[in-house]
N, C-alpha and C positions, 0 to 999 in steps of 0.2 A: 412483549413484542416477539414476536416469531421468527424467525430465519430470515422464512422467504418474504414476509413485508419489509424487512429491514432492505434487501435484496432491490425487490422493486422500487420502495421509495427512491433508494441509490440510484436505481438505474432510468428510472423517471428524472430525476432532478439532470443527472449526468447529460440526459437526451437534451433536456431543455438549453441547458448550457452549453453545451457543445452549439446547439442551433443559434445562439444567441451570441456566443462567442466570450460567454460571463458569465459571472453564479449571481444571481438576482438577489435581492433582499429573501424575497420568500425564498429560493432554495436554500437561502443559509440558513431561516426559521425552520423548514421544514428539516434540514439535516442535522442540527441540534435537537430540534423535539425528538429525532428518533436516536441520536447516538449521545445527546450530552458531549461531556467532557472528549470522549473519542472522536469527533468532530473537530470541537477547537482544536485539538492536539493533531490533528490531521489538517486541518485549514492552516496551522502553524507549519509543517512537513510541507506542505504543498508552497506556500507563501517564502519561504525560507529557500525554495529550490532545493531540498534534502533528497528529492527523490532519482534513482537512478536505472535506466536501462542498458543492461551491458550488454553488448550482441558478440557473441566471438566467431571471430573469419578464421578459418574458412568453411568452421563447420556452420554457422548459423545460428550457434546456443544461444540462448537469452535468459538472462538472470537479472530481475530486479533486486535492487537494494534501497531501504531506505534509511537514510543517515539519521542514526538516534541518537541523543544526549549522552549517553554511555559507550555506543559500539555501533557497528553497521549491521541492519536486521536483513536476514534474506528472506524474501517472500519467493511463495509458490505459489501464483494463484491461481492454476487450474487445479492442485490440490488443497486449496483454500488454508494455507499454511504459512509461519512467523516465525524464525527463529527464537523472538522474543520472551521475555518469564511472562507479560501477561498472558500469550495463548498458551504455554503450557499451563499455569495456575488458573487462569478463569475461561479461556474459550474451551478446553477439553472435559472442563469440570463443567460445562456447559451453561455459566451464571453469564455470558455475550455468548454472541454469536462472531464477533472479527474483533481483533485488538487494531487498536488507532492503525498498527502500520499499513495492516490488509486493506484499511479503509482509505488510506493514504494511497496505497498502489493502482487501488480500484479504479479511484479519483482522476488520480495522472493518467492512468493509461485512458481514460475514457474522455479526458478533456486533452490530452495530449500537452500534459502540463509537466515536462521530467526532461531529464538529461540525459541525452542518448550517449555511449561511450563504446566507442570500438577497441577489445582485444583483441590478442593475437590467441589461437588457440592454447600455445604453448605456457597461457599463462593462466588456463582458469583450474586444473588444481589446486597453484598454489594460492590464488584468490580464492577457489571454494573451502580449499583448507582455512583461511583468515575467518569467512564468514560466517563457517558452521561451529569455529568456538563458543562453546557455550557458554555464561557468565549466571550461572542459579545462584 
């Protein structure tokens, strides 16, 4: 499976649902056929409400988080990036192309499925400090 089919199936199924207002039977088969276990584990993150957008005033900044079993993962996804050990061990060693959480962010952000949280600027240091602890 390639990058960018993995990509467009995403953002095909995303389209339909958002239009629909629901993830249908078939987009759930078709999003397991292409991710497997990183699906469920993502339909779990989304289902669960784990996911988070934090907007900070007055600059504007936006930091997604998705709450994991172990710790809070920061995503980047215009850099298509996971604080998590699977993207350092298997997405950069290139055996996936997203670990669960990137797929989880995707997800939310495109069905508008996540919890929006306003800080204060003064506070995302020390929040970026908490998030970019690493745990290898």
């Amino acid at each position: 499976m390639t990058a960018n089919s993995e990509i467009d199936v995403l953002n095909s199924v995303c389209r339909s649902a958002k239009a629909a207002g629901k993830l249908s039977g078939d987009d759930l088969t078709k999003l397991y056929e292409h991710f497997g276990q990183r699906f469920t584990k993502a339909l779990d993150a989304l289902t669960e409400g784990r996911v988070k957008k934090y907007v900070f005033k007055p600059s504007g900044r936006i930091v997604w988080i998705v709450v994991g079993r172990e710790r809070d993962y920061l995503i980047m996804p215009e850099a298509e990036f996971c604080s998590c050990n699977d993207f350092y061990f298997r997405v950069l060693d290139k055996k996936v192309h997203m670990c669960y959480h990137l797929l989880t962010q995707i997800m939310a952000q495109n069905l508008g499925w996540f919890e929006a949280i306003e800080e204060k600027d003064d506070s995302y240091n020390m929040l970026m400090n908490e998030w970019k602890k690493a745990k290898l």
